[in-house]
Every structure is written in C-alpha cells, then in structure tokens.
N, C-alpha and C positions, 0 to 999 in steps of 0.2 A: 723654281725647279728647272734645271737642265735639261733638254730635250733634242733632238738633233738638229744643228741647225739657229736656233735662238734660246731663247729664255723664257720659260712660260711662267707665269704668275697663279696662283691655285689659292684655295681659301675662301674664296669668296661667299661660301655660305656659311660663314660665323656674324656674317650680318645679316643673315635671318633672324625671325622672332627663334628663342633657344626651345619652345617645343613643338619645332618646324621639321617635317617626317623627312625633309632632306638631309638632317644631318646624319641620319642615319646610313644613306643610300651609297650604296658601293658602284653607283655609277658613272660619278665625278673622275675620280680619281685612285681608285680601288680601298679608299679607306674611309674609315668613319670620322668627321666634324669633330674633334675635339677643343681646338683655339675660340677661346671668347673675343668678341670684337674690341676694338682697344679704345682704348679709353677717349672719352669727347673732352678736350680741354675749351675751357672758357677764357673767354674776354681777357680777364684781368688775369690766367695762367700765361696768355700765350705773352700778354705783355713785359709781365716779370720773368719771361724766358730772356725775352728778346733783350732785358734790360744788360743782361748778364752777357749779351755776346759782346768779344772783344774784335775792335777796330784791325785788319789786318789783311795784310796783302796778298791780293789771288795770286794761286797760279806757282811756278819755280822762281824764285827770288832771290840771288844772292844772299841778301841778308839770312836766309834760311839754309843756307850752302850750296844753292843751284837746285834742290828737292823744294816738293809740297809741305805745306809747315801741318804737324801734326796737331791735331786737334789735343786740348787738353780736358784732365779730365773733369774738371767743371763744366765744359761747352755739352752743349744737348745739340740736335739735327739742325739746330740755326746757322750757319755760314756769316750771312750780313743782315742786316738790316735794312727793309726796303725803302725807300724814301716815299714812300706811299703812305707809310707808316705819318708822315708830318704832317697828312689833312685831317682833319679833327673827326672826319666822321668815317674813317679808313677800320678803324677797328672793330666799328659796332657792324661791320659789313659781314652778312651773310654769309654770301659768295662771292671769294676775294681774286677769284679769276676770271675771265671769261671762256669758256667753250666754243672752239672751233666749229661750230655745228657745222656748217656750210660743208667744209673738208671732212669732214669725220663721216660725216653722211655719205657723201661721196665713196670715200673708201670701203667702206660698210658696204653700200651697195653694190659695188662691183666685187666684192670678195664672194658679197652672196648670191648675186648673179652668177657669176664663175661658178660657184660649188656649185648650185643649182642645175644649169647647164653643162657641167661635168667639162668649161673650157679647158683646157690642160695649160695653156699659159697664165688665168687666173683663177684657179678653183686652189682651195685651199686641204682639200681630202688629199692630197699628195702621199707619195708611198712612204718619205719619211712620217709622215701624219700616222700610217697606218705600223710602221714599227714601233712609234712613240705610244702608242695603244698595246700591243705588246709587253711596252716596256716598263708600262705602268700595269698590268694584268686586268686592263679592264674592256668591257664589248671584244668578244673572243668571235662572236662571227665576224665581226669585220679583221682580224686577223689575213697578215699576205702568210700563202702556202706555196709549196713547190710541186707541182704535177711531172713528173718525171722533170725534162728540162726548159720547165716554163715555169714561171712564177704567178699564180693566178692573185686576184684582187678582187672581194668579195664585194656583188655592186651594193651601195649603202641605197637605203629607202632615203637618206635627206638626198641625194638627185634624182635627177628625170631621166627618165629611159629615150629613146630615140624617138617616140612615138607621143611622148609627154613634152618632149623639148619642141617639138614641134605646132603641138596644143598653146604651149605657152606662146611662143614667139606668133602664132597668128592673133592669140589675143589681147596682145602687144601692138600690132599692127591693125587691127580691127578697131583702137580707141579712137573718139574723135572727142575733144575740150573745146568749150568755149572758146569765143572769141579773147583773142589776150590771155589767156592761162598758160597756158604751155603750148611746147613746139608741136611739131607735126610726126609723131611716135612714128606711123611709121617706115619713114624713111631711116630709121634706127636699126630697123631691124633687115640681118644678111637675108640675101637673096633664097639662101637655100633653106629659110627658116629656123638656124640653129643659135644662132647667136645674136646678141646686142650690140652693138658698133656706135662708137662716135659720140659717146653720153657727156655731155656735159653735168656741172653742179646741180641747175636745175631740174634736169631729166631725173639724175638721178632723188631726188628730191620728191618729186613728184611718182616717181614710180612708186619711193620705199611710203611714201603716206598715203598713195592714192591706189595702186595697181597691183603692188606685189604680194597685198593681205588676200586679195580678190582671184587675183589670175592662178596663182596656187593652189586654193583652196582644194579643190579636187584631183590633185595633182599629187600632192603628199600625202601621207598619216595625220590626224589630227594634231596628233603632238608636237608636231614639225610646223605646219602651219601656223595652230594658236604661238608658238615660239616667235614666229615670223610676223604675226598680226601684233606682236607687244613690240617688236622691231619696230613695227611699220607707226605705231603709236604715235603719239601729239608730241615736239621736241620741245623742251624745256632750257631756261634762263636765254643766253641772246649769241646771235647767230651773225654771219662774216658780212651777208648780201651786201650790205649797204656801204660795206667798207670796200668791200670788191667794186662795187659800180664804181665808187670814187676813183679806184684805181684804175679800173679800165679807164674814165673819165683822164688821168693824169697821163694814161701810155697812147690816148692816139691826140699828146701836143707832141710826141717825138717824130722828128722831121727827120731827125739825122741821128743816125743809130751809130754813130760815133761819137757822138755828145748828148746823150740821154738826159744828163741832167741841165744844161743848159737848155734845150729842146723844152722841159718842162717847164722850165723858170721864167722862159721867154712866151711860150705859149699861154703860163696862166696870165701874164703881166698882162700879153693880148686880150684875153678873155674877158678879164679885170675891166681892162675900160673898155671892151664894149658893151660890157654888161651895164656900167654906168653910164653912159651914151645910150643905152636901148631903154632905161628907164624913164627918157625924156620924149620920146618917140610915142604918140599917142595913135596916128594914124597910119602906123609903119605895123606890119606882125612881127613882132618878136617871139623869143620863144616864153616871155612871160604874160602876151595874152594871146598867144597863141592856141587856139582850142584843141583838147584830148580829140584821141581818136572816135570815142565813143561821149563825146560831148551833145549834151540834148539842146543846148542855150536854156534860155531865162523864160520863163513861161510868165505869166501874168498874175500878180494874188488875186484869187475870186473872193467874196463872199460866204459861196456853198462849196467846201473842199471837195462837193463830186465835179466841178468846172474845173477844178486843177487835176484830174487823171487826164493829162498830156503825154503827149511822145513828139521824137522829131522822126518824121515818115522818112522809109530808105526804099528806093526801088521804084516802080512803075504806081501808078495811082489808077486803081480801076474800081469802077461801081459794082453794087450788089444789090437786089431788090428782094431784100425779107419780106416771107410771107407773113402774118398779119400775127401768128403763136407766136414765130419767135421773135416778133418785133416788141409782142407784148411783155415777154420773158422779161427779153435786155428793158425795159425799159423801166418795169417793175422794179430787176435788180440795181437800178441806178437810183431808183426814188428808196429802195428800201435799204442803199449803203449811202445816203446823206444823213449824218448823225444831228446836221438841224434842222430836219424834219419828223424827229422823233413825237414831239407832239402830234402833230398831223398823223403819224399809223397809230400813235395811242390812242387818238380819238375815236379813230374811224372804227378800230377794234372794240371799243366799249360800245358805241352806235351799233355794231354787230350784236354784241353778247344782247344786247336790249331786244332787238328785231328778231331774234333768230331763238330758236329755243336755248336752252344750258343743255349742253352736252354735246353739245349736234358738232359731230366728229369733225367737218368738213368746213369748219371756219375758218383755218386759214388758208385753204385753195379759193371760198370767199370773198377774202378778203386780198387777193394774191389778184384777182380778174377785176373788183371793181374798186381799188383803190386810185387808182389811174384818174378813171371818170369822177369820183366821187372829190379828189385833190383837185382837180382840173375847175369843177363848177366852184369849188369852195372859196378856191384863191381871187378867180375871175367878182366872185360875189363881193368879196373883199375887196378887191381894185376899184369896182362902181361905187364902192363907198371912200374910198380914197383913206382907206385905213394903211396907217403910216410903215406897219408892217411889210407890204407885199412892196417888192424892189423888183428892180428890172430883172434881175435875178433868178429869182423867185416866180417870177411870171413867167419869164422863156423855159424853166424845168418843167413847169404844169401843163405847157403845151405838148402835143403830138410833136413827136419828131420828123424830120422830114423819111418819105419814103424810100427814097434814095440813099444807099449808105456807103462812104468811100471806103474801100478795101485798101490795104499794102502787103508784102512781102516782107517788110521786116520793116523794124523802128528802135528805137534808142528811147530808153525809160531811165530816167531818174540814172545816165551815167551805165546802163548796160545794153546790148547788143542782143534784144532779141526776133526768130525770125519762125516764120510757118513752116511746119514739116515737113510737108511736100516741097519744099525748098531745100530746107536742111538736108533731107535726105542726098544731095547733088553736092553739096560741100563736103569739106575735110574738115569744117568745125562743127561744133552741134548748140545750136543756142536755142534749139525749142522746146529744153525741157522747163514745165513753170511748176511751184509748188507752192501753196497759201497755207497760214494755221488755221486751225478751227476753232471751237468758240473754249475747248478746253486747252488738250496737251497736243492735242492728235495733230498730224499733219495730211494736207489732201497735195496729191502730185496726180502729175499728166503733162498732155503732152499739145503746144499751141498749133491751132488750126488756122485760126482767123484774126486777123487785126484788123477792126472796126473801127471807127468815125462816125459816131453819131450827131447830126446837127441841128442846134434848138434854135429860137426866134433869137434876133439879136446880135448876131456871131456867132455865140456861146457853142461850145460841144464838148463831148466827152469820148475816150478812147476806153472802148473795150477789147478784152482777150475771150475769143472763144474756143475753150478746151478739149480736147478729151481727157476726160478722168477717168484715171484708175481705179479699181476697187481696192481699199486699203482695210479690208478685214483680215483676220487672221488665217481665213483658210489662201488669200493671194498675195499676202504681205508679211515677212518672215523676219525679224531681229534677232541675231545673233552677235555678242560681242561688239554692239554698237554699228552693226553693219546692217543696215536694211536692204532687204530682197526686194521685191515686186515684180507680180505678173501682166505685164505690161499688153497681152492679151486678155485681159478682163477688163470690159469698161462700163463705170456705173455714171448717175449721174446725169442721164442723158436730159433731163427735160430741166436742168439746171446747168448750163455751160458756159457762162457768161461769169468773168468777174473785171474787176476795174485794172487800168492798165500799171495804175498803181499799185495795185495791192501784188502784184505779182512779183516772187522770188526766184533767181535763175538756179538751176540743178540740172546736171548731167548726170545721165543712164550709163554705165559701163555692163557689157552684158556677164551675166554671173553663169559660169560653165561648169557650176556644179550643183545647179538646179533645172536646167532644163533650155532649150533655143528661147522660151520667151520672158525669160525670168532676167532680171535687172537689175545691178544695184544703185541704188539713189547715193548720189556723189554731190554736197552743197558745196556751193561756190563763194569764196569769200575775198569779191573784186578788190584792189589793191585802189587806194584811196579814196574807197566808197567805207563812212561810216554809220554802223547802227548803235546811236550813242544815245543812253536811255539816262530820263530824268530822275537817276540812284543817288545822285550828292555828292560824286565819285567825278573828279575830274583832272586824275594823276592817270593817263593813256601813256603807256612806253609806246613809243613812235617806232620804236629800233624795230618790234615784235608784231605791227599791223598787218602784215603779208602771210602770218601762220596760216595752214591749210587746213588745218584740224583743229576741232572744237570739240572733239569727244574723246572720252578716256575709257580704254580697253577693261576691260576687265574678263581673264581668263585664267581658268583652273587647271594646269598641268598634270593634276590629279598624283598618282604615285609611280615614280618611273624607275619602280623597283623590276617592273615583267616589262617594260620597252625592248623591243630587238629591232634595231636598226637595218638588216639585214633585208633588202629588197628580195621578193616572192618571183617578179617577172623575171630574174635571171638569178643565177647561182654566181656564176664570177666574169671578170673579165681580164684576159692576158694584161698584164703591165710591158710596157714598152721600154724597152733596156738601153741603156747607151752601151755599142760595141765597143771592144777591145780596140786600142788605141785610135777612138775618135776624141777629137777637140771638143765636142759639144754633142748629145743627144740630140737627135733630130726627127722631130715629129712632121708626118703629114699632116697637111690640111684638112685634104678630102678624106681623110680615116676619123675626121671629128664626129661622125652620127654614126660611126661602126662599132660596138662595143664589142666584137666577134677578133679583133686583130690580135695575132698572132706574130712572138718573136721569140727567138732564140735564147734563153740564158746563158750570157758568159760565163765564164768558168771564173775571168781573169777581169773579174769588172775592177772599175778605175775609183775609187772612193773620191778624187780632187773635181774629179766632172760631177759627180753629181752633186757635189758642196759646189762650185760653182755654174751650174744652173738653178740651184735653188737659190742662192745668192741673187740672182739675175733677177729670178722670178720676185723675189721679194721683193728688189727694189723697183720692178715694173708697178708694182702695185702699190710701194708708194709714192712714186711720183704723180701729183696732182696736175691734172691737163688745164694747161692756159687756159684762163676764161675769154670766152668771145661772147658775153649772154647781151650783148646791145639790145638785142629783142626779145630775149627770154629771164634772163635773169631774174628781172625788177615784176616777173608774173610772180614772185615766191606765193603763193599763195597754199597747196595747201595745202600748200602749201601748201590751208590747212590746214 
C-alpha cells in the first residue's frame, strides 16, 4: 500500500491461526482479514521450479534491444539459480538466509527510542505518519486538526510526556552491569536527560533485551509495553557480531587510507607470521597464552570437591575473627556440601533417630551443633587404627579451622568477577549480585557481603561467600512475563549465609520503577566463554549464538484491541512545527525538544518539496548504520541474553 512518502506492506495477520479475533479488528488497517496465508512450498516444489528457470542475461542487453528481457510465461518468481543450490545439503536447509540481527536490532532500537522520546529527528510518529492514519480511516484521535491557524497533533499514549522522558533517561543512567558486559549506559545519556546519544550495535542490543522491557513498564499502557517486552524478546537464528569483530579486526591493518586494500593484505601477511613465530615462543606472553581479564589460573584437583571452592583473591588481604556461631555455621555448611561425606551425615543421623526420641522436632538443629565434634573424634578413631580410608584429606576437614579468617574485597571464581557490596556500591560496575538454585525449581538471590578463606591443617582451604538473601516468597518476589521482581529490602535467611565460592551464580539487579524505590529486577548473566555444558548426549554447540543474552521466552496476551485509544490523557495536543514559506529546510530547535507547548504559525503557502525532502533526509538518517568501534564492547554480546 502507498502511503506518503514510502511504501508500506499490510497483511500480516493472515498468518495468524484463522480463528484469531484480529482478523476481525478494524485497528490495523481500517478493514477486516480476508487473504489466506499463501501457500508453503516444499523441497522437491521449489526444486522442480528452479529446474524450469532459463539461463539469461541480467540487466539491459543488447541482445534484448538495450531493455530488460521480459519474463516469459512459463518463468514463476525465480530469476537465476543460486549456486548454493550445488552443495548437497542446500536444499533440505531450513533457513536459507541468514538475518542481519546485529543491524536490524540496531535500527529497531533507535526508531523505538525516537518514537518513545518523541526525538523529532528519529521518532517515527511523524505528521505524514499521522495523515497516512487518516488516510486509511483508522485511530481518529490521533488525527492532525486545524485550531483556527495552527495545526494541533494529538499527543499519542505510545510516547513519553516531558516528565516520563526524563524518568526514563535517569533510569538509563542509573544502570550499572557486570564487569565485561556492556559499556558504561551512562555516559549515553544527554545532559539535560532527554535523550539517547552515541548507541552503538551493542548498546543497542542490550537495551532492546535488557532495559527497554523494564525501564518502560510504568511509563506506558500495558498494551504498549507487553508489545515492547515481545520486542525486547530472545533473537532467533544467527546474528553479525562475529563477523563484525572480524572486520573491525581487518580495518585497524589500514595504515594508509589510500590503499585500503593493500594495508590489509600487507597487514594480515604481517600478522600471519607472527602468529606462526608466537606459537614457538613458550616463555614470551603472547596473545595465545596470555591470560583473560578475569582469569582465576589452574587451581589444584583435590580429593574432597569442597577443597576445590577456590578463587583468585583481588584487592587488599585483611583478617576477620568469627565469633565461635558463625564459625560453626560456615563450617557445618562446608562438611554438609561435601557429597563424599554423605555417609558420615547419614550415620550420624540414624545414631540420632536411636538416641533421641521419634518425633522429636529438633533433630536436625541436633544434628547441625554436634556433627562437627562427632566427625571429628570418628575420623581421628579411624587414623589410630590406620584404616586405609582416612587421607590426608579427610583428616585436615575434620579438624577446627583456624580462628583467623582472611578477608578480600573481591575475587575471580571459576572465570567471573565478583566483589562485596560495600565496595560495589563506589563503582560504575555491579558484580555483587549472587544467586544459587535450590533443591527444586526455585531460585535464592542476594546480595555478597563477605569473601572468606577458611584454613584447615595441611594448606588445604576453602572460600566461602557470605550473603544477604532475599526473601523470595510470593508476597516479595513477583513474575510477570518472565521478568522477575524482588524486594531487595526484605532479608531472610539470616542464620544461614554462607555458601561455597563455587556454587555461586552472578546476576544484576536493575531497579524496577514500577513497583516501588526498593523493588528490583533479577538480570542473569551469561559470561561470554564461560560454558554450562550438561552431560544430555547433545554435543552439536553453534559457537556463532554462545553470547545470546536471553534465555527466556515471553509470553504475552494483547488481549482484544478492539477498545485501545491511543490518545494520551496527560495532554490533549501538541502544536506541530511547520516549515515557513520559502525556507530551504524546516528548522527545529533543540532546546524546544522537552516543550510539548510550542507554538507556530500555519502557512497558508506550505511548500510540499520541503517536507518530501526532510523526510527523505530523516529516513535516510535512520538508515544509515554507525561504524562499529566495539573493541571493547562488542564481543560482551551477551544478553545479550
């Protein structure tokens, strides 16, 4: 369908299931669904197409008289045959393209950021937007009208008011991510809080799967939102990153930006051997053993897997003297998350059930205070007898720990970056959020306080994390749409705070501003060459898709958007700004971008070539894709996600 300006494409809900209450809805397009979706050709159709196309010359050809040669009437939509077509396994292929995600995302989010913040260089509500709604007879409040000689423009509810745009854009700026995930938001955001500035691929990336389902929520109508949150969703088949990095990788060997391609050619030969030269180099760092930022080194195999909860300590090294509860707490939960001591608590527990009555409520606090001492003499008994069992091992865990426990400020576990609150709080990243499963589906979050060292006979030690948790019942932990809340002012939990440095999962809090100052949403993290590869029989990994940010799929009901009115409540209209009578170009201020109150003139004698070419302009501002510089963001895709 023609539209002012480009070419719009309609239909799209004939690939709904056909007794789907949109096809009825006069909100599309002012008419009712009638086109069935077209037909799904197979395998062996599309190939007996393609059999049928004839060999022939693109393009204006003499042989054709200087014109395009006309299709005949045997040919179907086929042109040529791809030579893709000649690998054997081309045809049984699914999906026979690949998807631009990378740039598509991009542009996506900045159209929707524009609409959203009402920017007038890229919002897409534009007043031909608002005649082409007219034009079609459909959403009549958003209709432009004429108030004696102004043309008013009714504000729509899908943007933000002056006071909303400002909501957003601080809590934009208010995000802080992990270490390595994404840039520093914000520096993103202009001074006078209205706008987005300076987004890269990734930003944008991260906003549309991480920020934009969250930071809106209370900002729109539900129906705008949940729209926004199916945006914001998990990307599907395979995305640019990787091929981008490469290419970045290929434009800084240009030296000389008058021979780009030689620059390259010359620079990879470079590269080439000393890549082959640095593989010989054993005591030199190269960049192939050169250690990640967040590299922990090689820890030692133990015996008892509770001796491998290691970390590499970051920061000052200072002591702590636990009182004698919580000394017994952490020590308990060390002996009772060693899964080769499970003998040893099953014993001790039936030596319980015997001594103690049946029923007697309090058996396992019991058993929680005297399984310590009672391991302790057991093992020691077993050593004087030189039973072959008890290892040096085995003996250092039985003993008391030392009284003294080393402290740190942050540490490196298993390849992540995490650090104590009271610290984090003072950075621009947040790496204190931790989150363990439980013994069913449920998840426990909170938030790390302490990084302990505990030290047994021998060397041997263990690192613990001591938390605050969250209370994760239903009156302080909220799911909607796959997005979970929490009130990160309730904290349960307390005489249990201790878990292994291993066991710990990293997640950031983004705060959620349409539940309250202390309400939060849990944001998982999913580090970029860190995998959690389970023993399923399954060992076909697409490598291209290990950086995704998202691992949950939306599910939302639009419900019937026969009674939707668009029409924002906080204001009735807003003057549209005209290009005068023989000017070159419409000219907008700046500082009139948070005023929805301006006022102009209606020409008499408006110019119809100015406004076709500003929108022209605008168009193509929006699609041209901004050079990538992600050297140090890019390759976070994570979650990206």
């Amino acid at each position: 369908m023609r539209v002012i300006g480009k070419t719009a494409y309609f239909g799209h809900r004939r690939f709904l299931a056909t007794n789907h209450h949109w096809w009825s809805n006069l909100q599309f397009d002012g008419r009712t669904e009638r086109k069935r979706p077209p037909r799904r050709f197979s395998t062996t159709d599309i190939l007996e197409q393609l059999r049928r196309v004839k060999t022939g010359i693109p393009g204006k050809h003499p042989n054709y008289g200087g014109v395009k040669r006309k299709r005949g009437d045997d040919e179907l939509n086929w042109r040529k045959k791809s030579i893709f077509y000649e690998l054997p396994y081309w045809a049984t292929i699914e999906l026979k393209h690949n998807l631009d995600v990378m740039h598509i995302e991009k542009n996506v989010c900045d159209s929707l950021l524009g609409t959203l913040l009402a920017d007038p260089h890229k919002s897409k509500d534009t007043d031909n937007a608002r005649r082409d709604l007219a034009k079609l007879g459909i959403k009549h409040e958003l209709h432009l009208f004429e108030d004696g000689n102004k043309l008013m423009k009714p504000a729509a509810d899908y943007t933000f008011s002056e006071a909303n745009r400002r909501k957003f854009c601080r809590f934009i700026r208010s995000v802080k991510f992990p270490d390595g995930f994404a840039s520093n938001m914000s520096k993103k955001v202009a001074q006078n809080d209205s706008r987005l500035l300076g987004l890269k691929s990734h930003d944008c990336h991260v906003i549309m799967q991480r920020l934009l389902p969250v930071g809106c929520r209370s900002l729109v109508t539900k129906n705008i939102w949940s729209t926004i949150a199916i945006l914001g969703g998990p990307v599907h088949m395979r995305w640019m990153y990787p091929f981008e990095r490469y290419l970045k990788r290929l434009k800084d060997y240009v030296r000389n930006a008058a021979k780009p391609e030689g620059s390259i050619a010359e620079g990879y030969v470079v590269d080439e051997a000393l890549t082959f030269c640095s593989r010989y180099f054993d005591d030199v760092e190269t960049r192939f053993n050169r250690p990640d930022r967040n590299d922990d080194g090689m820890h030692p195999t133990r015996q008892l897997s509770v001796f491998e909860s290691q970390c590499k300590p970051l920061g000052k090294q200072s002591y702590v003297e636990l009182d004698n509860n919580d000394r017994d707490k952490a020590e308990f939960y060390i002996l009772n998350n060693s899964p080769e001591l499970e003998p040893y608590l099953n014993e001790h527990k039936q030596e319980l059930h015997v001594r103690l009555r049946e029923g007697c409520l309090n058996i396992n606090e019991v058993h929680r205070t005297e399984f310590a001492g009672w391991f302790f003499e057991k093992i020691y008994a077993m050593h004087r007898m030189q039973a072959p069992e008890v290892t040096t091992e085995l003996l250092s865990l039985s003993s008391k720990t030392n009284m003294v426990v080393s402290s740190y400020p942050a540490c490196i576990v298993n390849g992540v970056r995490f650090v104590t609150h009271d610290r984090d709080v003072r950075l621009r990243t947040q790496n204190s959020g931790v989150s363990v499963p439980g013994t069913g589906q449920e998840m426990f979050y909170g938030q790390l306080q302490q990084i302990l060292e505990f030290s047994y006979l021998n060397g041997f030690s263990v690192v613990l994390f001591r938390c605050k948790w969250f209370k994760c019942d239903s009156k302080h932990m909220v799911t909607e749409n796959n997005i979970t809340s929490i009130d990160i002012n309730g904290e349960a939990y307390k005489d249990d705070q201790f878990i292994l440095a291993s066991q710990a999962k990293q997640v950031f809090y983004v705060a959620d501003p349409s539940r309250g100052p202390n309400w939060c949403v849990v944001q998982h993290v999913k580090h970029r060459s860190i995998w959690d590869i389970t023993d399923d029989g399954l060992s076909d990994i697409d490598l291209l898709q290990h950086n995704s940010s998202s691992n949950f799929t939306l599910f939302v009901d639009l419900g019937n958007l026969q009674e939707i009115n668009l029409l924002r409540r906080d204001q009735d209209v807003i003057p549209i700004v005209q290009p005068v009578t023989n000017a070159s170009r419409p000219v907008t201020d700046d500082s009139s971008f948070l005023n929805d109150a301006d006022e102009i003139e209606l020409s008499d004698e408006e110019d119809e070539s100015v406004e076709e070419y500003a929108d022209e302009e605008t168009d193509a501002e929006n699609d041209i894709d901004t050079e990538e510089d992600d050297d140090d963001r890019s390759y976070h895709a994570s979650d990206s996600d």
